[in-house]
C-alpha positions in Angstrom: 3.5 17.7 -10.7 7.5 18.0 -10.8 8.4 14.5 -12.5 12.4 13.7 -12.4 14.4 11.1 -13.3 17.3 10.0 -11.1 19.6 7.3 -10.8 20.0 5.4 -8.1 23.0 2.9 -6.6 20.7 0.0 -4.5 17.3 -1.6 -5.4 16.9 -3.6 -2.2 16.8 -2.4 1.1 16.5 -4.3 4.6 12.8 -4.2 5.4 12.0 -4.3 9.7 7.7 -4.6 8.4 6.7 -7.8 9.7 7.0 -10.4 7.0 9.3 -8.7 4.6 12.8 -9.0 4.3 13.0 -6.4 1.5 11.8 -2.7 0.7 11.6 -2.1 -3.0 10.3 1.5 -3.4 10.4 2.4 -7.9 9.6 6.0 -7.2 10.3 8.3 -4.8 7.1 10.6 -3.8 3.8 10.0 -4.3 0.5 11.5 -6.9 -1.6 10.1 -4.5 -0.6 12.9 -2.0 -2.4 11.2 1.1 -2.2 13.9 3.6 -1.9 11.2 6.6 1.6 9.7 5.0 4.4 8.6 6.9 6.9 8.6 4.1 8.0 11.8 3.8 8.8 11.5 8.3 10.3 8.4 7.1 12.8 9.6 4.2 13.4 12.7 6.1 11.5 14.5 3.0 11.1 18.3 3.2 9.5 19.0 -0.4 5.7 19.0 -0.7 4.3 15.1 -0.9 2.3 14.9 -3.4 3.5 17.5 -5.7 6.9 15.6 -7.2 7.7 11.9 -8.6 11.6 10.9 -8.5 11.4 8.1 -11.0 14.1 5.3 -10.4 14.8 5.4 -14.2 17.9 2.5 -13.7 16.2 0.7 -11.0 15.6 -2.5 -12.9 18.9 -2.9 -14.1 20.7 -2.7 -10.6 17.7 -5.0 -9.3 18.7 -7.5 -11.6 22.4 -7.7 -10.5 21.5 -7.3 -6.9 19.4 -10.4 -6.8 22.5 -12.3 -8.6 24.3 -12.0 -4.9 21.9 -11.4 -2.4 20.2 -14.1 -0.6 16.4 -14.6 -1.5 13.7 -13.3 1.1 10.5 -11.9 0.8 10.0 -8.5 -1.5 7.6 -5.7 0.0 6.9 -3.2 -3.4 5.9 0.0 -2.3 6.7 0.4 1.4 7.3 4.8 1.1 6.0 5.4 -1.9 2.7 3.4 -4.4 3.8 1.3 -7.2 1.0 1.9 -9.0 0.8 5.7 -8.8 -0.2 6.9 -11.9 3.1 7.9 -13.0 3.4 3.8 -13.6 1.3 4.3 -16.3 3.8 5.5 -18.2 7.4 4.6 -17.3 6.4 0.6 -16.3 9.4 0.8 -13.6 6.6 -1.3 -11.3 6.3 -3.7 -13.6 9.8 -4.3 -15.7 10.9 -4.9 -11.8 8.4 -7.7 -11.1 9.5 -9.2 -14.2 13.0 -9.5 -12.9 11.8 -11.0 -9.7 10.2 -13.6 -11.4 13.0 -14.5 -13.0 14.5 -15.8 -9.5 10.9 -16.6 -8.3 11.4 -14.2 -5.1 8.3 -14.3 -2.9 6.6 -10.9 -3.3 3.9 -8.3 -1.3 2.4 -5.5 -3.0 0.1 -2.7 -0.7 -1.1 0.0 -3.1 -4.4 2.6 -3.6 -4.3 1.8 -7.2 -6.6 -0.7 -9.6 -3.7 -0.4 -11.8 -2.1 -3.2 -10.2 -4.8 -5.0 -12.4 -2.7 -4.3 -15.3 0.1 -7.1 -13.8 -1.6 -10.0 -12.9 -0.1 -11.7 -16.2 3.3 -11.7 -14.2 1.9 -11.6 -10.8 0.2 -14.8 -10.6 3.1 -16.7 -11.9 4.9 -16.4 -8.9 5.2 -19.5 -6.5 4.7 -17.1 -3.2 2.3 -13.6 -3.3 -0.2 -11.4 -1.9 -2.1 -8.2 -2.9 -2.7 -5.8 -0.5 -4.7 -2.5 -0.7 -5.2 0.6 1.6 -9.4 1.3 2.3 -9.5 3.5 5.1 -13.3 4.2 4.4 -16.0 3.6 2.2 -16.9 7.3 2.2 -15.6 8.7 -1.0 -16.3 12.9 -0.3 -14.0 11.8 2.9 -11.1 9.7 0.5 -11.0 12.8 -1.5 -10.0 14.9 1.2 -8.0 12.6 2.7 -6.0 10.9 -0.3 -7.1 12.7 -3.3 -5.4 11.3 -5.8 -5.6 7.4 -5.1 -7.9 5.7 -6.7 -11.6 5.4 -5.8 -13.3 3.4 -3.1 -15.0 1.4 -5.3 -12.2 0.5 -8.0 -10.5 -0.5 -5.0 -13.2 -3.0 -4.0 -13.9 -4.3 -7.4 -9.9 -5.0 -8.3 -10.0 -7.1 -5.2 -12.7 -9.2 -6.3 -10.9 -9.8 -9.5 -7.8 -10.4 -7.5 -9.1 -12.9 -4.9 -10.7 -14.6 -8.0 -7.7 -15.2 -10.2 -6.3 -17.2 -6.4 -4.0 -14.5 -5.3 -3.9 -13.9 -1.5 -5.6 -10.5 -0.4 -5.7 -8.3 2.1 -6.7 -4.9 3.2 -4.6 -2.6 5.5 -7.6 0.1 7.4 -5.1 2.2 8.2 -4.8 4.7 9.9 -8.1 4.8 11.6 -9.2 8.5 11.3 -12.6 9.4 13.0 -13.2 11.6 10.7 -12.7 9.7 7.4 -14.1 6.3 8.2 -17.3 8.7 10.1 -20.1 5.8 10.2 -18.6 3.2 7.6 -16.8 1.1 9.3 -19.6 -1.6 9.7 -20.4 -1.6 6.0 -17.5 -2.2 4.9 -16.2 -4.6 6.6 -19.7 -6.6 5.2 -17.8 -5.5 2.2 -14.6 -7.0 2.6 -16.1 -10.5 4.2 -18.6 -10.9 1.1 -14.9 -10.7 -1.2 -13.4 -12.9 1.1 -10.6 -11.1 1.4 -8.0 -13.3 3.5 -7.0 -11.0 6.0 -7.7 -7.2 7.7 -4.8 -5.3 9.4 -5.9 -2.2 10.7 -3.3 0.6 12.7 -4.2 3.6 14.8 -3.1 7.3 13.1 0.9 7.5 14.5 0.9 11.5 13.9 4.4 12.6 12.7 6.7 15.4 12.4 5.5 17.6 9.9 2.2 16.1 9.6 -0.2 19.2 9.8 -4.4 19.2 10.7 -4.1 15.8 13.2 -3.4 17.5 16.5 -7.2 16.9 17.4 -6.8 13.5 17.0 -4.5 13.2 20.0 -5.7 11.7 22.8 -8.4 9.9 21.0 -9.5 6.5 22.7 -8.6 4.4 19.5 -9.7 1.0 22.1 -13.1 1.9 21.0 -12.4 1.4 17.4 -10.1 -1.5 17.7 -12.5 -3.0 20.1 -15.3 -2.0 17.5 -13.3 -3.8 14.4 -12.3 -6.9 16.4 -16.7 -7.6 16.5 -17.1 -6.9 13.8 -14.4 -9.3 12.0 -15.5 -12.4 14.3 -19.2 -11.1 13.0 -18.0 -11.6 9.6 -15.5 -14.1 10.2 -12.8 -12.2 9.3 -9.5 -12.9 9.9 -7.6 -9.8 11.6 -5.2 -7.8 12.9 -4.0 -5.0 15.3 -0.9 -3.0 14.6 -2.3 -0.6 17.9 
């Protein structure tokens, strides 16, 4: 893993995700090395995902004069990249960032693969307006190693929502993208799952294959109204809330 510290000019950026006024990405690249990420189409990144971490060594200090002049709206943290990658671990850019937020109480949405996020809820549930999100994209975890190899396992996953949802902090899981392959005959399971957690709410998305992304051409053309048909029973089985970014 190629680890560099940079220095960067802007904190916030415009978000146009549904809900979010705000990006706020404290690395650039990812450990996790999902090879189904849109990030790198997205930043127009031609190094190998997965095998470098920019570290936004100054980002806390020019979040804290940004939010001096900028007008308060809600904060997505790790729209292109995961907050909690394991590179967090160490350089706490993640978290020295939340604190800052908190300072100005500015609504905040975290979506991340990692339990480390666990490590946060001290600041994280002293904020007047948030929500924990986490990627499960199948409760096979042979498939999630192939698939996102580095993220953190299935069932850490599960078990830090539990905690989350218990200490009163909105939840929510993003099944996304649907891949045949990787959610094979789970789907049904763990959607039991995420209903017995009472998670507040499922988003699930189709696989958007895009430039550069290599081993998805036989995906094209797949009927994915089967499987949001399929996830819309199941939810109103459940009673889950849910959905569809199709």
């Amino acid at each position: 893993m190629i680890v560099n510290e940079i220095i960067v000019k802007t904190a916030l950026s415009r978000s146009s995700l549904p809900d979010l006024v705000y990006a706020l990405n404290p690395y650039r690249g990812c450990e996790h090395a999902c090879i189904y990420c849109y990030a790198p189409s997205v930043l127009h990144e031609r190094r190998q995902w997965g095998e470098f971490v920019d570290v936004k060594a100054n980002l806390p200090d020019i979040l804290r004069k940004e939010i001096e002049h900028k007008e308060k709206g809600a904060v997505g943290i790790g729209t292109v990249t995961d907050a909690y990658q394991p590179i967090e671990k160490k350089y706490k850019i993640t978290r020295k960032c939340l604190e800052i937020l908190l300072g100005k109480d500015w609504p905040i949405t975290i979506q991340t693969k990692s339990d480390l996020v666990l490590r946060d809820l001290d600041i994280i549930e002293r904020f007047s307006e948030k929500d924990i999100g986490f990627t499960i994209t199948t409760l096979d975890e042979n498939a999630s190693r192939t698939f996102e190899p580095h993220a953190s396992p299935i069932e850490r996953r599960l078990n830090a929502l539990k905690i989350i949802k218990e200490r009163g902090i909105s939840t929510w899981v993003f099944l996304g993208p649907v891949i045949p392959e990787l959610l094979g005959d789970t789907l049904g399971d763990l959607i039991k799952k995420l209903s017995e957690i009472k998670i507040d709410r499922l988003l699930y998305d189709k696989l958007n294959i895009k430039p550069g992304m290599k081993g998805f051409q036989q995906y094209e053309g797949t009927d994915y109204g089967i499987y949001e048909k399929r996830i819309k029973e199941l939810c109103e089985d459940y009673g889950l809330a849910c959905k569809s970014a199709f």
